[in-house]
C-alpha positions as CSV (number, residue, x, y, z in Angstrom):
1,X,-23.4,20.6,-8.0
2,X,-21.4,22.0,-5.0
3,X,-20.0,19.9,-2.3
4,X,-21.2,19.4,1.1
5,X,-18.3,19.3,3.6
6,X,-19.6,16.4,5.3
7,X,-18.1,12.9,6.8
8,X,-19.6,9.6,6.4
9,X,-20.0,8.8,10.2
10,X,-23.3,7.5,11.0
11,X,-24.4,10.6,12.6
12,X,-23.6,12.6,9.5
13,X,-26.0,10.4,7.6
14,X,-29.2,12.9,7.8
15,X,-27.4,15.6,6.1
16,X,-28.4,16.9,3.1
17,X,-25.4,16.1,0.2
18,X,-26.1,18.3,-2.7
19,X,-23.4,16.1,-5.0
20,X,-24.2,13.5,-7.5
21,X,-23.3,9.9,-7.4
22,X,-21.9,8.0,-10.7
23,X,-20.1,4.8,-11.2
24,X,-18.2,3.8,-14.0
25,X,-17.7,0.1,-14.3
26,X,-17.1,-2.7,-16.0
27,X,-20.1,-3.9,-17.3
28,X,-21.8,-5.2,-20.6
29,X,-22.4,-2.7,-23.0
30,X,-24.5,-5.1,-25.2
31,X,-27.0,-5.8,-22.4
32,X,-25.7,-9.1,-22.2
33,X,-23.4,-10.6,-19.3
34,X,-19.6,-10.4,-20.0
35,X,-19.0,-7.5,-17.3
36,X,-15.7,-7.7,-17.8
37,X,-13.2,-6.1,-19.7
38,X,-10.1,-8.7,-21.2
39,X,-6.9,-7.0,-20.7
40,X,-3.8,-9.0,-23.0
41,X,-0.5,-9.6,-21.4
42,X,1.7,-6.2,-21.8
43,X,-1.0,-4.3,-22.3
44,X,-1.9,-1.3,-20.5
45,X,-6.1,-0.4,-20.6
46,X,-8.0,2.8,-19.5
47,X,-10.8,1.7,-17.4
48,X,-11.8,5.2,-16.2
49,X,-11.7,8.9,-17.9
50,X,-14.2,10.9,-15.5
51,X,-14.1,14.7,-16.5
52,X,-14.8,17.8,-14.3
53,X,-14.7,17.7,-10.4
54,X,-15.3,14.9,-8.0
55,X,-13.9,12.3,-5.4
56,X,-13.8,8.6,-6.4
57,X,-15.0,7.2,-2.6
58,X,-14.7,3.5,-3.7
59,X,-13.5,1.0,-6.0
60,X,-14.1,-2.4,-6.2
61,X,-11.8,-5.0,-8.2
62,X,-11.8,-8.5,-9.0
63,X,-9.3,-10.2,-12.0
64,X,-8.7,-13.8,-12.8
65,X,-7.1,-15.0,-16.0
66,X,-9.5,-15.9,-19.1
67,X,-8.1,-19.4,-19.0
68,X,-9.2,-20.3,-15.4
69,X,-6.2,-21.5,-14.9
70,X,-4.1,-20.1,-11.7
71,X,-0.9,-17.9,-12.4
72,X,0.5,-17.5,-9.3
73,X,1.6,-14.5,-8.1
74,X,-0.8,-12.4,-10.1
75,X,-1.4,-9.8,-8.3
76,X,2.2,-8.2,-8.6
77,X,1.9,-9.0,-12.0
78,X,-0.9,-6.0,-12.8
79,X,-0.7,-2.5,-11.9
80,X,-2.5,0.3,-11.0
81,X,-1.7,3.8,-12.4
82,X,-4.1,6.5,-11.5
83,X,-3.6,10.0,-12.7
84,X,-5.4,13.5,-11.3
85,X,-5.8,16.9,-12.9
86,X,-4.5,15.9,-16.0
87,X,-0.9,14.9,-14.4
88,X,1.8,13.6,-16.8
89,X,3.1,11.5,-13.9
90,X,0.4,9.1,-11.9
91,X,-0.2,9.9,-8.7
92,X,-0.9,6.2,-7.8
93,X,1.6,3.7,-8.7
94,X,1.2,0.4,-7.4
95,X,1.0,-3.3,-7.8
96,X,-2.6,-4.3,-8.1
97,X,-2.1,-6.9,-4.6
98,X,-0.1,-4.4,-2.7
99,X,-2.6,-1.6,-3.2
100,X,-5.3,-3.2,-1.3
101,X,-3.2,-4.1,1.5
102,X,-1.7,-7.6,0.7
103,X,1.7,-8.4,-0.3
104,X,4.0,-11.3,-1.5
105,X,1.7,-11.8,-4.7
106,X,-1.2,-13.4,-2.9
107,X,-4.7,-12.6,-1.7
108,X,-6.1,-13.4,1.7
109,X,-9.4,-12.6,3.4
110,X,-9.2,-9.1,5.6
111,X,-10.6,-6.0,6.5
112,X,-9.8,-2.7,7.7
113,X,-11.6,0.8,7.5
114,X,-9.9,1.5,4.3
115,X,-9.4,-1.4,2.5
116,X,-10.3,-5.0,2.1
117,X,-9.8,-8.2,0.3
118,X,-12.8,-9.9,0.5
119,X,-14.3,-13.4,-0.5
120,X,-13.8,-15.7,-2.2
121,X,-10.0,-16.3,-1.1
122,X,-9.3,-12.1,-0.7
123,X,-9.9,-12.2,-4.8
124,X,-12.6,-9.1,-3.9
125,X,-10.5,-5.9,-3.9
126,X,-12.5,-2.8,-2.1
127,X,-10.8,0.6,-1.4
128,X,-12.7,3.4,0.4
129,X,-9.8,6.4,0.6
130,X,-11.5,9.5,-0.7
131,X,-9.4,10.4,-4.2
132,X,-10.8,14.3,-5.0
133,X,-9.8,15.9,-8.3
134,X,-10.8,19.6,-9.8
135,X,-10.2,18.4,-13.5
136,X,-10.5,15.1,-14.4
137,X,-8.8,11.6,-13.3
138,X,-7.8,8.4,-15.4
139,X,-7.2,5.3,-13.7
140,X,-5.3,2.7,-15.7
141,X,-4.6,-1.4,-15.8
142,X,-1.4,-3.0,-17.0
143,X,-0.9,-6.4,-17.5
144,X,2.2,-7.9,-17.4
145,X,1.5,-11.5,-16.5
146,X,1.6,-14.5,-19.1
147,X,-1.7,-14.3,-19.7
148,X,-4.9,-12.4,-20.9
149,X,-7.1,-11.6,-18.0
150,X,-10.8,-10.8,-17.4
151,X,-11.2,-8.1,-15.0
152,X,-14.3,-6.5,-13.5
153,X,-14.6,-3.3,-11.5
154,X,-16.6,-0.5,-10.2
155,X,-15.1,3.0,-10.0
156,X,-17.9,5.0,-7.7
157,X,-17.5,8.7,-7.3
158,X,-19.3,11.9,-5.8
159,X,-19.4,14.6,-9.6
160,X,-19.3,18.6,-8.2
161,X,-19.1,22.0,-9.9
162,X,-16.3,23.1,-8.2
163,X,-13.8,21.0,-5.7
164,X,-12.3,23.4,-2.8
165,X,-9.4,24.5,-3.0
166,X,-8.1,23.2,0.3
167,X,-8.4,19.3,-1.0
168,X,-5.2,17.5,-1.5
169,X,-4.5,14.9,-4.0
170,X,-4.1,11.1,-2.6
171,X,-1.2,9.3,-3.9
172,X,0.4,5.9,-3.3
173,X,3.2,4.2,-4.1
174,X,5.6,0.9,-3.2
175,X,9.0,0.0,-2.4
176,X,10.5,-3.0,-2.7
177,X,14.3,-3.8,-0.8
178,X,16.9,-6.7,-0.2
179,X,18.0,-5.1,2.6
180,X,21.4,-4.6,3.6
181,X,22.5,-6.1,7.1
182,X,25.9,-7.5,9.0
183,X,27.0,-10.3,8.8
184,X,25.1,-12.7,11.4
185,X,28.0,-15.6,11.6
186,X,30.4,-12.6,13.0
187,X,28.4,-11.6,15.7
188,X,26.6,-13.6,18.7
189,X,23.0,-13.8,18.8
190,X,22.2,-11.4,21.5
191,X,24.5,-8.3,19.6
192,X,23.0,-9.4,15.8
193,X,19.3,-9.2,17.7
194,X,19.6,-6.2,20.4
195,X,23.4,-4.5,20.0
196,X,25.2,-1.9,18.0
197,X,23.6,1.7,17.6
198,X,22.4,3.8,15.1
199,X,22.3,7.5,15.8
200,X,21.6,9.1,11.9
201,X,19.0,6.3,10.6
202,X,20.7,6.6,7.1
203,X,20.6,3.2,6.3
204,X,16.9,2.4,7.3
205,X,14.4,1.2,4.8
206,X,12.2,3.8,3.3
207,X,8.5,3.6,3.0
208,X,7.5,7.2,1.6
209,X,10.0,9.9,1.0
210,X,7.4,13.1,-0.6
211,X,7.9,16.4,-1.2
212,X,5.7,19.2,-0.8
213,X,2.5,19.8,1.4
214,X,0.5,17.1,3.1
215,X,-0.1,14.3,5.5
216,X,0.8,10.8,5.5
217,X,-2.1,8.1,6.3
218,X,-0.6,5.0,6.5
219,X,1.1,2.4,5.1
220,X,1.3,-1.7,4.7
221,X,4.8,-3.5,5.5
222,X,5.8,-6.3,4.2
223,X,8.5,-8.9,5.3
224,X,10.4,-12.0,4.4
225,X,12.6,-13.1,7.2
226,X,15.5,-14.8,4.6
227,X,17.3,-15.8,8.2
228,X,17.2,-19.1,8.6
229,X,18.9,-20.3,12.1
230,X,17.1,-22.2,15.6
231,X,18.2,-18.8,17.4
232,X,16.0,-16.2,18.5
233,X,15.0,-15.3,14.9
234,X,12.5,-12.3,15.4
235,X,13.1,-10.2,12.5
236,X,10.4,-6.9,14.0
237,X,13.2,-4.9,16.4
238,X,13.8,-2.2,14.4
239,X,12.7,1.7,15.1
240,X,10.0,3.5,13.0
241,X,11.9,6.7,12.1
242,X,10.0,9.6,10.7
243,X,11.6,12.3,9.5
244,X,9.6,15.8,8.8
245,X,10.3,18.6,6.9
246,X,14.4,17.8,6.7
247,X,14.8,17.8,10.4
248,X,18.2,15.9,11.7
249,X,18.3,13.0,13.9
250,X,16.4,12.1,16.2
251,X,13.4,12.8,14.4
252,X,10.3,14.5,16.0
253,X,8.3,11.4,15.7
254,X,10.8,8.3,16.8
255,X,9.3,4.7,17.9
256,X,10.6,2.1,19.9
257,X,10.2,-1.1,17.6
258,X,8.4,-2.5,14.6
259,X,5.1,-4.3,16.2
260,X,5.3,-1.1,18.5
261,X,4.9,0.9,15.7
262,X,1.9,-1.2,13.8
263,X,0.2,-1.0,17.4
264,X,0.9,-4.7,18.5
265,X,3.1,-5.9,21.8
266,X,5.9,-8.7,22.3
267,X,7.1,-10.0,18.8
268,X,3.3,-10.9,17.6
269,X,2.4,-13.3,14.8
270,X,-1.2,-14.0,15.6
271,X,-3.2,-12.8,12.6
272,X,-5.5,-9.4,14.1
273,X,-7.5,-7.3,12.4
274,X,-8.5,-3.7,13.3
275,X,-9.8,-0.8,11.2
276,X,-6.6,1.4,12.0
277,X,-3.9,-1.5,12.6
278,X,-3.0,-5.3,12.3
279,X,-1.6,-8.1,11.4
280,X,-2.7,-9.6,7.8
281,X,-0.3,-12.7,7.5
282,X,1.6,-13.7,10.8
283,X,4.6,-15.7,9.5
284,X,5.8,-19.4,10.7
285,X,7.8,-20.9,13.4
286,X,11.0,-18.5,14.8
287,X,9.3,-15.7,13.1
288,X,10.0,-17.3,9.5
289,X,8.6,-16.9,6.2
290,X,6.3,-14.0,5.5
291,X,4.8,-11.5,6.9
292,X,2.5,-8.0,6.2
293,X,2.1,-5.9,8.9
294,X,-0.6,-2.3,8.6
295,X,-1.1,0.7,10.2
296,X,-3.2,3.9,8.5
297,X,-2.8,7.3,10.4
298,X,-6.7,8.1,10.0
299,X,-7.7,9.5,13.0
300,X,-4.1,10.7,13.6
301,X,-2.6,12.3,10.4
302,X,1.0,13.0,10.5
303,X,1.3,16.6,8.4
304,X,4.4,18.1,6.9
305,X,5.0,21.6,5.4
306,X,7.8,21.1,2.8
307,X,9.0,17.0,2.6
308,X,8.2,13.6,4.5
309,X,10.7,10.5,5.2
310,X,9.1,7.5,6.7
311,X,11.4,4.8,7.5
312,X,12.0,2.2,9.5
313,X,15.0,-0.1,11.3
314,X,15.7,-3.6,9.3
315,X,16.5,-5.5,12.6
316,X,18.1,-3.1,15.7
317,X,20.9,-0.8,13.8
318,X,19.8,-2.2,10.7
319,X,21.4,-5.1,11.4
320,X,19.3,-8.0,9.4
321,X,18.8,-8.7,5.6
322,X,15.8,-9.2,4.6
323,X,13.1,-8.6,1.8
324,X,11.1,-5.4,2.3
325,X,8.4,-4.2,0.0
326,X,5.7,-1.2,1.2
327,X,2.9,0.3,0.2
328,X,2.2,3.9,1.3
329,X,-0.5,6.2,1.6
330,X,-1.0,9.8,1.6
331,X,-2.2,13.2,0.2
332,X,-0.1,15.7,-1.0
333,X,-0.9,19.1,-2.7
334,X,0.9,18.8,-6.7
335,X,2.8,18.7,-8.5
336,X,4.2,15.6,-6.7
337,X,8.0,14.8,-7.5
338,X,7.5,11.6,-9.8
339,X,8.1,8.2,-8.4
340,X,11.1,6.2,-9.7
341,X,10.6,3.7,-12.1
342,X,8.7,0.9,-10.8
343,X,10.7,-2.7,-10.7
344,X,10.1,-4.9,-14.1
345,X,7.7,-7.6,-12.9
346,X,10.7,-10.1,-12.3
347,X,12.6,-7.9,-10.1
348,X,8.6,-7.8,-8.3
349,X,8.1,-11.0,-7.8
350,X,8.7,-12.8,-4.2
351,X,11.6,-14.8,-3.3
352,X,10.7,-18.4,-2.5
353,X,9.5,-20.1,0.4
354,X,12.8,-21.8,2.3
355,X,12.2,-24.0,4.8
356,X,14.8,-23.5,7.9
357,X,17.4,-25.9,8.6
358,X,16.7,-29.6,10.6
């Protein structure tokens, strides 16, 4: 059937769709109760082949290993491949945690406009981007943890004749980064925190660097401040940096700090949840430990014509050394130039807590 161009704002509600809605999911075939599908470790399952033309507008997830018993960091140990058109390279490439908006390998109840973890413990995934495709998508599951897992899931999408030409193709993908910094026991406080310049923003971390034709939508940052010191330890003073279409430095669309940039004020960590912006884990005492920050550019897309760089400052001047890992959002008309390789699960997995010095 053909597509109504309509939104899903309450007012929109009363109109007339002329689409049909289908699921695929995870349930019994038999009739009987094992919704589930048991995914071995290292092995990589289809859970979705639609055909034709649509737009996946949901997906819900839940996983938990067969045994019962915890593995932690599990959700960087699957991932999420999904694949549009027929593509030879996916278009979504993420660990199954960091696609819904929480990182480190843990879950945590949240919410945004987007996407949610929800109870028990975050373990409910739910993703509500729109995902259109003219001819066909696959959505893949790999398992690389230690064990064989039970996972459960609903794929809900709108099935159409024809999609319009004019609808780009979401992607997503994740970065992950020791970054790179001075050395801290050379400098005082104030010039490691506040001093130095940078004037190309070469050396910042990179959340998204696309080619082609689209607009960027968001992204979630996350942080592990791996300074430890009773100094003024805030590890958020670093520019967002986004460069469009190749232009030089400055870029068109330059910020003024991190928490600036994720829509917060004065070197937050109290946990704040909005549907555009927020704070999903706030970090410990002198800004230590972990943190994930998000911000989704829904209401205000940023477009480019030709290529995309979004980056940001690690500390002022890219001064601190941290651990940075991203997930970002976007659509894009294809072909999309393939991501790099994603990290083997080891090279994934978190660093461990430290406490800071007595």
């Amino acid at each position: 059937m053909d597509i109504t161009r309509v939104g899903s704002s309450l007012r929109e509600l009363s109109v007339m769709r002329s689409f049909q809605r289908k699921r695929v999911s995870s349930y019994d075939r038999t009739g009987g109760n094992s919704d589930w599908l048991t995914i071995e470790p290292n092995q990589t399952v289809e859970i979705a082949r639609i055909e034709g033309a649509g737009c996946i507008t949901h997906i819900w997830m839940t996983t938990a290993p067969v045994t019962h018993i915890e593995e932690v960091y599990l959700p960087r140990k699957v991932v999420l491949r999904f694949y549009w058109d027929g593509e030879e390279h996916p278009s979504v490439e993420v660990p199954y945690g960091d696609f819904f908006g929480m990182g480190h390998g843990i879950t945590k109840n949240w919410s945004s406009a987007p996407l949610s973890m929800g109870p028990e413990d975050g373990k409910a995934m739910n993703c509500f981007f729109p995902m259109p495709f003219a001819d066909g998508a696959r959505l893949t599951v790999t398992n690389e943890s230690s064990q064989s897992l039970k996972f459960y899931y609903y794929i809900d999408y709108e099935a159409y004749s024809l999609l319009p030409s004019d609808e780009l193709r979401f992607h997503a993908t994740w970065r992950r980064e020791i970054t790179k910094g001075i050395d801290a026991q050379s400098v005082d406080n104030a010039y490691y925190c506040f001093g130095g310049e940078n004037r190309t923003g070469e050396d910042n971390y990179v959340i998204l660097d696309a080619r082609g034709k689209g607009h960027y939508v968001g992204c979630h940052l996350n942080i592990h401040n791996l300074r430890f010191t009773h100094e003024w330890n805030w590890y958020g003073e670093g520019d967002d940096m986004i460069f469009i279409d190749g232009e030089p430095w400055p870029p068109s669309l330059h910020g003024t700090g991190t928490e600036d940039y994720f829509c917060t004020a004065w070197c937050p960590q109290q946990e704040f949840q909005t549907p555009y912006y927020g704070i999903i884990l706030g970090g410990g005492p002198n800004w230590s430990g972990k943190v994930t920050l998000y911000r989704y550019h829904i209401v205000d897309p940023i477009t480019f014509n030709e290529s995309i760089r979004v980056t940001i400052e690690h500390g002022h001047a890219n001064h601190r050394s941290d651990d940075y890992s991203s997930t970002a959002y976007w659509y894009q008309t294809e072909p999309h130039v393939p991501f790099a390789p994603l990290p083997p699960v080891e090279e994934r997995l978190p660093l461990p807590d430290i406490k800071p010095p007595v």
